[in-house]
Backbone bond lengths (Angstrom), bond angles and torsions (degrees), N, CA, C in turn:
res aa  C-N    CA-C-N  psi(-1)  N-CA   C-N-CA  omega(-1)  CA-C   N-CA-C  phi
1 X - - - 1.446 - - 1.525 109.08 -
2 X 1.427 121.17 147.87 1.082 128.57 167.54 1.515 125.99 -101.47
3 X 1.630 97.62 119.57 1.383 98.69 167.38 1.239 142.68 -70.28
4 X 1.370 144.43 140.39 1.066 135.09 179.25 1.731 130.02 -155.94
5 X 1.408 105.49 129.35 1.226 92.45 -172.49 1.463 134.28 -75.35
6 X 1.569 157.29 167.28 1.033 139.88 -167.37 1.985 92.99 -64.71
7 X 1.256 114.63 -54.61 2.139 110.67 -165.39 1.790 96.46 -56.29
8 X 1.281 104.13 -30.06 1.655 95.97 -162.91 1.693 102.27 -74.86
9 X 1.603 110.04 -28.37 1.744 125.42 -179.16 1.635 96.77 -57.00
10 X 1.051 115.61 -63.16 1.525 138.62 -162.01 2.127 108.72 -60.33
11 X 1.377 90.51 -44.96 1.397 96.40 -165.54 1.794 98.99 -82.60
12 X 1.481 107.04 -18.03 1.541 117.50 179.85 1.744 102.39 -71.11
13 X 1.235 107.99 -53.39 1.420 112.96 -159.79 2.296 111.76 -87.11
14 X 1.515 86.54 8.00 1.351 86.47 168.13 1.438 123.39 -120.82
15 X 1.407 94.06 -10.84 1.940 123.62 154.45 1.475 101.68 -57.03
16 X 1.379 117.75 -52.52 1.748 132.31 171.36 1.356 119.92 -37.17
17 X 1.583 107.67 -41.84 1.299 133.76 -176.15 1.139 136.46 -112.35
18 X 0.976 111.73 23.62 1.489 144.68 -177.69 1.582 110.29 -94.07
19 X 1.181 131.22 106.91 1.605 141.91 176.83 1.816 88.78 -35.00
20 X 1.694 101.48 133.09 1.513 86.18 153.79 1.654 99.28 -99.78
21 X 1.615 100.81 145.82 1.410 136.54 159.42 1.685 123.51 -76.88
22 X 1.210 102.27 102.34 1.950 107.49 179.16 1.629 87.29 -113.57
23 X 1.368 99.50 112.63 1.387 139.40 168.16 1.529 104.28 -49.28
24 X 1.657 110.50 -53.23 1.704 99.28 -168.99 1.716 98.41 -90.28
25 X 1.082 142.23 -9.10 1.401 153.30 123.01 1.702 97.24 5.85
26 X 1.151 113.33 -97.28 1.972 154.29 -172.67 1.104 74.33 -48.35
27 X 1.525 140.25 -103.02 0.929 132.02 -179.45 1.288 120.86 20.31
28 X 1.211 98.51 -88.69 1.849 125.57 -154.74 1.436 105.09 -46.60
29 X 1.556 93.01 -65.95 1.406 119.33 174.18 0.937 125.50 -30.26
30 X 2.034 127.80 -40.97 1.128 98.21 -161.86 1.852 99.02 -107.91
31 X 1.404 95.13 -0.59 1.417 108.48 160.74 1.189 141.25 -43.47
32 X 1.643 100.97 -31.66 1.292 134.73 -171.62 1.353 100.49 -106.00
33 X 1.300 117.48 -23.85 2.030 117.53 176.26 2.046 88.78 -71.91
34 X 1.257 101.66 -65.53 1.581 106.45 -179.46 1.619 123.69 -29.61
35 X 1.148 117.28 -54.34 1.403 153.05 -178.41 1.789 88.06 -57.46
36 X 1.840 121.32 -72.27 1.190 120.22 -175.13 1.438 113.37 -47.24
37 X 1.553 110.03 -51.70 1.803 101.96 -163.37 1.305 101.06 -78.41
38 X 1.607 133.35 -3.05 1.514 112.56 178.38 1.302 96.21 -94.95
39 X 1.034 140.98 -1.00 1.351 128.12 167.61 1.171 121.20 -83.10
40 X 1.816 107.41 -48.95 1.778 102.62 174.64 1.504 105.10 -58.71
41 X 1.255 130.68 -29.44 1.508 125.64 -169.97 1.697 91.63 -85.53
42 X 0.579 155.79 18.81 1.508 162.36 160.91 1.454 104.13 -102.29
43 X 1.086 110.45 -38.91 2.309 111.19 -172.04 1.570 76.76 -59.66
44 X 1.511 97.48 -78.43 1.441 125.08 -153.58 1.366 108.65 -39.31
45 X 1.207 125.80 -43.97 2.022 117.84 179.32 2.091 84.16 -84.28
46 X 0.791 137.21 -45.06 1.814 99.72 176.57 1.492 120.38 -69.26
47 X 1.317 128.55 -21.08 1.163 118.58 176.33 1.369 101.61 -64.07
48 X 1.530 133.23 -41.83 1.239 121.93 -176.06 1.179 132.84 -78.54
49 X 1.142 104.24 -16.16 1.583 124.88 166.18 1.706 103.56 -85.49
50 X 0.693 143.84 -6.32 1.829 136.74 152.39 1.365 86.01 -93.36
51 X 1.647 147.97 -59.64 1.749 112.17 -145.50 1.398 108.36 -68.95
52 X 1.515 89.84 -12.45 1.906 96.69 -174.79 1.250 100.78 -83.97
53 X 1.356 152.76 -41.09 1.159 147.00 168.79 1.426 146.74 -49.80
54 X 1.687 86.59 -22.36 2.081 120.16 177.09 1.336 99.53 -105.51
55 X 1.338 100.17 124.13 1.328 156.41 171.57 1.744 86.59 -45.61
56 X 1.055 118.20 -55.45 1.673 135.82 -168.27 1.947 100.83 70.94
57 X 1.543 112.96 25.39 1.686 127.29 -167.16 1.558 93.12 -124.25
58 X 1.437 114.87 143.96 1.244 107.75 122.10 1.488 149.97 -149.91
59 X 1.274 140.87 -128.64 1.661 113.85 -120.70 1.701 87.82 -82.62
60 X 1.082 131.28 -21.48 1.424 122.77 145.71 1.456 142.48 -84.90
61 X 1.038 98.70 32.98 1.877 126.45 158.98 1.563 91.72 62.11
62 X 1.031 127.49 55.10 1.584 134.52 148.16 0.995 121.37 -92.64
63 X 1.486 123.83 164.67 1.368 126.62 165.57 1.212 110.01 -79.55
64 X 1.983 114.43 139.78 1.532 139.53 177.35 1.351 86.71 -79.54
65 X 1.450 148.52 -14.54 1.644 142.63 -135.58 1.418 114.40 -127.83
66 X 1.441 99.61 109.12 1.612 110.86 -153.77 1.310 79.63 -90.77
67 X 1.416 120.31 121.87 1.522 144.02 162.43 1.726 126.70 -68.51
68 X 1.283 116.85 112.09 1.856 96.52 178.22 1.644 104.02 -130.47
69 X 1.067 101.25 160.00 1.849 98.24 176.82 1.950 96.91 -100.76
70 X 0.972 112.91 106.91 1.161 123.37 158.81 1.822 133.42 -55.33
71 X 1.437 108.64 143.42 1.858 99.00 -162.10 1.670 96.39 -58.18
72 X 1.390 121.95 -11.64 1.539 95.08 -177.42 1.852 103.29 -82.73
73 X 1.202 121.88 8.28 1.106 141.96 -172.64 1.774 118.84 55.67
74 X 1.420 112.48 42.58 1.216 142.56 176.08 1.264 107.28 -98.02
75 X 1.665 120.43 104.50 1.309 122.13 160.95 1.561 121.63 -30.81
76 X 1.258 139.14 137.42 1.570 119.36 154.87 1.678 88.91 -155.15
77 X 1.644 76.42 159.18 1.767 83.07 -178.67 1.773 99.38 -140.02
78 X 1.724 97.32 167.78 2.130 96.08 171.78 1.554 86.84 -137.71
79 X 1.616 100.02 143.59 1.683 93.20 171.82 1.369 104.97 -90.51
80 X 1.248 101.91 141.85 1.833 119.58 166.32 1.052 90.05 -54.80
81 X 1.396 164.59 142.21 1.169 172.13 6.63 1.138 115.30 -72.70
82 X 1.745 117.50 -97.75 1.678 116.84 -170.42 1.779 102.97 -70.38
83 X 1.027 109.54 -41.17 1.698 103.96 178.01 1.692 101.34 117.10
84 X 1.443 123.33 -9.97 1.223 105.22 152.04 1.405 163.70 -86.20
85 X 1.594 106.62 137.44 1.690 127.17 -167.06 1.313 104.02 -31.79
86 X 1.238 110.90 142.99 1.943 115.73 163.85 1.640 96.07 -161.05
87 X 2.014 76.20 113.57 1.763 99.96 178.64 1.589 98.02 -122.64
88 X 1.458 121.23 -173.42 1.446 135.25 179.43 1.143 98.09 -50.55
89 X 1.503 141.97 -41.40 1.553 132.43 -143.99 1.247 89.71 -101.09
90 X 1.879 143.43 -9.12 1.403 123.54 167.23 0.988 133.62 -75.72
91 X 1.024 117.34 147.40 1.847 138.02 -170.16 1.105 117.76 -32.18
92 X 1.241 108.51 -51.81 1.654 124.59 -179.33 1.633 111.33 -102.89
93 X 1.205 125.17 0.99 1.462 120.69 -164.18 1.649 114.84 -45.12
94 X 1.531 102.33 -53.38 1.961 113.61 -169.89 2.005 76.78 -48.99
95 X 0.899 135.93 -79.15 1.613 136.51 -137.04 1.140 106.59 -62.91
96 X 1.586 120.52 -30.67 1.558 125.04 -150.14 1.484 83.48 -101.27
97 X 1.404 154.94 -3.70 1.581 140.84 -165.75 1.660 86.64 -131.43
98 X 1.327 115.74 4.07 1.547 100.94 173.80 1.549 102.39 -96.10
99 X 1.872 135.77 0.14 1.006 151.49 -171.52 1.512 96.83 -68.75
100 X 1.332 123.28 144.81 1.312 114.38 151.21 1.861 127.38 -86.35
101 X 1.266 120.31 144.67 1.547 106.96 -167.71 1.573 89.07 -104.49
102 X 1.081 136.39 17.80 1.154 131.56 151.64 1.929 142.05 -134.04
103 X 1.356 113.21 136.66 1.236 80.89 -172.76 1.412 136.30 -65.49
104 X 1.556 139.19 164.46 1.713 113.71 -176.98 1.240 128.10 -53.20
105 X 1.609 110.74 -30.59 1.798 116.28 177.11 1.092 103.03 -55.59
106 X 1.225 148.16 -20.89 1.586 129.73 -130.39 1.397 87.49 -130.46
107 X 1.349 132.80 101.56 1.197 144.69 -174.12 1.717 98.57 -101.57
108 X 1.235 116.24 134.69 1.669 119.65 -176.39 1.170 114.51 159.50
């Protein structure tokens, strides 16, 4: 038979209950957190390096930036090209919605 005291019962059965920890587990994981944010921080400096690079024009000085009035009735537009958003809060918005997205011949 085994003896046992009530602290030695207690300190046994929370040893019992104790998460096991796999070290190369943790590891991996956060390897793979590391791995994630250098990549989104990798999207994120090329996306800006193409919106900065597009003209958001083209070769007949139109707008790439398909315009919609939204139900909050907020203009916003994305250019078919690089793929970046342009709402009220962008930098350039007043200039970039004063563009025409069509040329004058092209009535429609």
């Amino acid at each position: 038979a085994v003896v046992m005291t009530p602290d030695q019962l207690e300190s046994l059965v929370k040893a019992a209950r104790a998460p096991i920890v796999d070290e190369a587990a943790l590891r991996s994981k956060e390897q793979s957190r590391l791995r994630l944010r250098e990549k989104v921080a990798k999207k994120r400096r090329n996306d800006e390096a193409k919106y900065a690079a597009c003209g958001h024009l083209r070769e007949d000085n139109t707008s790439r930036i398909a315009w919609m009035t939204n139900s909050d009735g907020v203009r916003r537009g994305v250019c078919q090209f690089c793929g970046m958003t342009c709402a009220p809060d962008h930098k350039e918005y007043d200039r970039l919605i004063r563009i025409p997205t069509r040329a004058p011949h092209i009535i429609g």
